[in-house]
N, C-alpha and C positions, 0 to 999 in steps of 0.2 A: 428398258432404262439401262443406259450403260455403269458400270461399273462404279461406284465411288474413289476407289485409289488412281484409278487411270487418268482419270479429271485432274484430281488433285495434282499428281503429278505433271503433269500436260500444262496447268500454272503454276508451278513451280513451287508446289505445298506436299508436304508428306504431313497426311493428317492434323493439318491448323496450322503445321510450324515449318518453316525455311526447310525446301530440300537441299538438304547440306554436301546430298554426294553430288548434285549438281554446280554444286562449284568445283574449281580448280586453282589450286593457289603456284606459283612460278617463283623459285628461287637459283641464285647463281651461289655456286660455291666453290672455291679455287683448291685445287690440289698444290701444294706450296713445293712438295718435292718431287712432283711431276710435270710440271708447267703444263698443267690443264685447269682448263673451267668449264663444270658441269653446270647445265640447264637443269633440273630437277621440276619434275612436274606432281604435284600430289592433288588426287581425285577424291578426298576426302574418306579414302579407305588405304588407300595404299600408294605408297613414291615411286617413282620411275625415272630413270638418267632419258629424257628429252634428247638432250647432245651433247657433247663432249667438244671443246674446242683447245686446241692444241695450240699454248702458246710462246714469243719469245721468238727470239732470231739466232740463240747458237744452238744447234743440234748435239752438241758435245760436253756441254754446261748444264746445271740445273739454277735459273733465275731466277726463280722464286718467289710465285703468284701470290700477293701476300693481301692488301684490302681489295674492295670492292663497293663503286654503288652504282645503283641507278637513278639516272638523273629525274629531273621533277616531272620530266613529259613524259617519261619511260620508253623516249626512243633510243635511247644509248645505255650502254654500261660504259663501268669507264675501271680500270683494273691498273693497280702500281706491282711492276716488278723490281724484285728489292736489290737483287745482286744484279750489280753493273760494275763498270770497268774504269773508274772504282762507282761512277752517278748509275741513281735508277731509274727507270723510267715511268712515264705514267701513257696507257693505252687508252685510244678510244674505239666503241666497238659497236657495230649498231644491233641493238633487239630484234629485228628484223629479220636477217639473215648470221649476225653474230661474223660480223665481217669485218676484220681492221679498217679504222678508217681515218685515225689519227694518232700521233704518238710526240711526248714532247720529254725532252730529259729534265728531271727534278732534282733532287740533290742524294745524299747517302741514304739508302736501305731508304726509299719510300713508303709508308706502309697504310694507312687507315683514312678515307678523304669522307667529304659530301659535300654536296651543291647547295647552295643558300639559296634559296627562293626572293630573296631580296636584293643582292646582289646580281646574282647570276652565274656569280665567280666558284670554282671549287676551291676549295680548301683541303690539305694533302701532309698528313706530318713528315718529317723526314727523320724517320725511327735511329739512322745511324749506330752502329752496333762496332763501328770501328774505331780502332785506337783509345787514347784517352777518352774519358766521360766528360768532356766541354760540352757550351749549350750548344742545340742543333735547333731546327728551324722548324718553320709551316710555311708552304710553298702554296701561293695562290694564284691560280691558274684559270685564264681563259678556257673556257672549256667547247666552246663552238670554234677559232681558231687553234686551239693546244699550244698556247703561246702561256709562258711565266711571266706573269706581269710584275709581283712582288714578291719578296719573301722576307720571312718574321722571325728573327731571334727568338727562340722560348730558353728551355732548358734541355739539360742532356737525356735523352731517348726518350724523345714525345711518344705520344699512343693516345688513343681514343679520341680522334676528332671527329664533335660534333660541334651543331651551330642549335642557335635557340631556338622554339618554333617560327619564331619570324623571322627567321634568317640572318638578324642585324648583330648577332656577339657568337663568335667562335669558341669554345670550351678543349681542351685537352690537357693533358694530365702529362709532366716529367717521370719518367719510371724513377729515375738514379738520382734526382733532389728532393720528390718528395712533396711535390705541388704542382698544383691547379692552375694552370692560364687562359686568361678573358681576354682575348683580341676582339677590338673593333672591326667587326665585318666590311665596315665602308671604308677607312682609314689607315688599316692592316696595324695600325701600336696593339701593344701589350696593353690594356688599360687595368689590370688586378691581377695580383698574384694569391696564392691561398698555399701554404704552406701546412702540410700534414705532420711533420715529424717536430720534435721539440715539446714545448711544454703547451698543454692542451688549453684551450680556450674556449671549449664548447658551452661551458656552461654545466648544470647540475648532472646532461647527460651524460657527458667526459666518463670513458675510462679510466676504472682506477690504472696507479701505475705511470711509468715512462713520466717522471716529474721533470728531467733533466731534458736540453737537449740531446737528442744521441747523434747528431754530427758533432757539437760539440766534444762530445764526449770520443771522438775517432769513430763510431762505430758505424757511420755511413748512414744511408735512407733506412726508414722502419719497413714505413708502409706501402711502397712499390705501387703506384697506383698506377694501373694500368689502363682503364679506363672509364668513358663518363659520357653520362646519358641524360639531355635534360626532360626535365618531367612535359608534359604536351598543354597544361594552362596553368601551372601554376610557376612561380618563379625559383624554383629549384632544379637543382643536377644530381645525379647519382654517379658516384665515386667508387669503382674497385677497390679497395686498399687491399691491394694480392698479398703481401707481405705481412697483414696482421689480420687476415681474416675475417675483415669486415666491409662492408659495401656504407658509403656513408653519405648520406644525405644534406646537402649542402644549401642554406639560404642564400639563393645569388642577391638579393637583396641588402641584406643583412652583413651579407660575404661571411657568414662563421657557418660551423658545422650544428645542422639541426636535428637530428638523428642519426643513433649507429646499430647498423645490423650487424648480429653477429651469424656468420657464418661457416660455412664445412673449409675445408683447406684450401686457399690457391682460388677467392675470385677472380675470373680473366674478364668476362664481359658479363655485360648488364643491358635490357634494356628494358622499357615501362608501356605495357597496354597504352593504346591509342586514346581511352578513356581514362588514362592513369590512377586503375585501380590495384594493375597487379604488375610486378617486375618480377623478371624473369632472371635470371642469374649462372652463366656458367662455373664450376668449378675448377676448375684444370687439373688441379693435384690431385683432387679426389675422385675422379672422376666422375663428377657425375652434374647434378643443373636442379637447382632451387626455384620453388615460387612461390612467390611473396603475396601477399595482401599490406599492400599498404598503408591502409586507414589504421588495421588495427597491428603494421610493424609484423606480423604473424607469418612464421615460414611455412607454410598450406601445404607441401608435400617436396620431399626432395627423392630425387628418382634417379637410379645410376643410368650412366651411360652407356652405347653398346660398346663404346673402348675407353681405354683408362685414362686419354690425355684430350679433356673436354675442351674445347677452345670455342667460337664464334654461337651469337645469338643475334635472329632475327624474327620478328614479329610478325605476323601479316596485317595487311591493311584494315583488315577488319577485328582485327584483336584474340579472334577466335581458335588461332593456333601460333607455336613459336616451333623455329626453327631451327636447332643447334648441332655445330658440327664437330668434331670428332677424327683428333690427328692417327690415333694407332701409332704403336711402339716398333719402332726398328720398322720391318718390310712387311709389316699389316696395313689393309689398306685403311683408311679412314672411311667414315661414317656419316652420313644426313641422319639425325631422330628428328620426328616429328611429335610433338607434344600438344594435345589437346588443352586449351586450357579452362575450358570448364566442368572437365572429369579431373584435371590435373593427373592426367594420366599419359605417359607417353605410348604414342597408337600407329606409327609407324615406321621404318627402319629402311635407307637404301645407303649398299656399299656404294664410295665413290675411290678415288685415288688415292694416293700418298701422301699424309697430310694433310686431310681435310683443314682448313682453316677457316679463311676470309669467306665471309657471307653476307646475302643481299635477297632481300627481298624485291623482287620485280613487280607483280602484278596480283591480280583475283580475278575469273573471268566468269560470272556468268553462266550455267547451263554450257561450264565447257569450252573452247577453245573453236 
């Protein structure tokens, strides 16, 4: 009689339960002061750089690899470079062989996009870092021709564009006013605005405190909210507020703030299990990345990072690990951690370039590649 583990393995079981190292999970991650984007490959014990793609057309500039996604079929990525002359642009690139294959110019410092599954159209903020703080935009773009078809007033320095699960309302966040914008997916208007700063409206969960406007008051945005992540079936967003330390939970229904976490220094990104049970949360300032349990609001384990300036979070498709990167200070290179999320333990670590930033989950594959 042959063996029992050999079987098991051979269908794809390690003793009753999912062999886990037989999967392999595929994330992109941009090097922002290298103009690279690494493939990273992790075999469910350890990460490895796949490939390195060298990007950008001046060899004498640094343009600066800033978001990333991959689209809904996952035969593309599609990469915004922020510094242009003075527009940036937006790349397309194919999974394939990771080969330029389209490129369209977008407007000031491009930076955070995704593709609507409903539309079909991507969607691209245009983070603008230049000159005065006027409103800047969301660039919506054909993404099979790389033609700009529209673009949409928001506020000054968007971040965090996403779309809802069914692709038909756009979500992103003003860094430098301090509110929340719902664009219609099909339509491109602004249809709701959500204003974080001024006097609080949430209701009994409101922090104490900040009674007054503080624009009114001269003293600019509080809460800096940098980005926003909606929940996967229920009718909420999750909100960075970077500026006051909290990640806040938003009834898109309702349009008010329905919960507020409080959190370690400097939320940058967020993003919510596929099952929306747990959100993951980078810190920047502190370096390090929070995980939440949602049902019971509960911060489950916060766990430093391998470098001190924590930036990008991505999920994988099956919920079972999140992916966060990791800029490094001055000429250290930036970082991939891999975080298990049902030990809530982070379990594995690959150096990448300068600046790790912008991140993207691509794939799962199966017994491997």
């Amino acid at each position: 009689m042959l063996p029992l583990a050999p079987l098991l393995a051979s269908a794809g079981l390690c003793c009753g339960s999912p062999c886990l190292a037989a999967r392999e999970y595929w994330v992109y991650v941009t090097a922002e002061s290298a103009d690279e984007v690494y493939l990273v490959r992790f075999d469910g014990t350890a990460a490895t750089v796949d490939a390195r793609v060298e990007v950008g057309y001046q060899p004498t500039e640094i343009e600066g690899p800033h978001g990333l996604t991959v689209g809904p079929d996952g035969e593309h990525w599609f990469l915004s470079m922020a510094h242009g002359k003075p527009f940036g642009l937006l790349y397309k690139y194919t999974t394939a062989t990771n080969e330029l294959v389209g490129q369209v110019e977008l407007g000031l410092f491009p930076a955070t996009m995704q593709i609507s599954r409903a539309t079909g159209l991507l969607y691209c903020v245009n983070f603008d870092l230049h000159g005065d703080m006027s409103p800047s935009s969301v660039s919506i773009v054909d993404p099979d021709e790389m033609v700009e078809v529209a673009r949409t007033t928001t506020g000054p320095m968007p971040h965090g564009s996403r779309l809802s699960p069914d692709g038909l309302r756009h979500y992103s966040c003003s860094m430098m006013a301090g509110e929340l914008f719902e664009i219609d997916a099909r339509t491109f208007e602004v249809t709701r605005v959500l204003a974080f700063d001024g006097p609080m409206k949430d209701g009994p969960m409101q922090k104490d405190g900040m009674k007054e406007d503080p624009k009114a008051m001269g003293m600019g945005p509080m809460s800096k909210p940098t980005w926003v992540y909606p929940h996967p079936a229920e009718p909420r967003v999750y909100v960075c507020l970077n500026g006051a330390a909290q990640v806040v939970e938003v009834d898109t229904d309702a349009w008010r703030i329905r919960r507020r976490f409080e959190t370690d220094k400097g939320p940058y990104n967020v993003e919510v299990t596929p099952d929306g049970k747990k959100m993951v949360v980078s810190y920047k300032s502190a370096g390090s990345v929070g995980i939440w349990d949602l049902d019971s609001a509960r911060e489950l384990a916060r766990i430093p990072s391998t470098r001190k300036v924590t930036h990008g979070v991505a999920i994988a498709s099956d919920g079972r690990y999140a992916f966060v990167s990791n800029e490094g200070i001055g000429g250290e290179k930036g970082t991939l951690d891999v975080f298990d999320l049902e030990s809530n333990a982070r379990v594995a670590t690959v150096e990448l370039g300068l600046q790790a930033g912008g991140i993207a989950f691509w794939k799962v594959v199966e017994g491997g590649s």
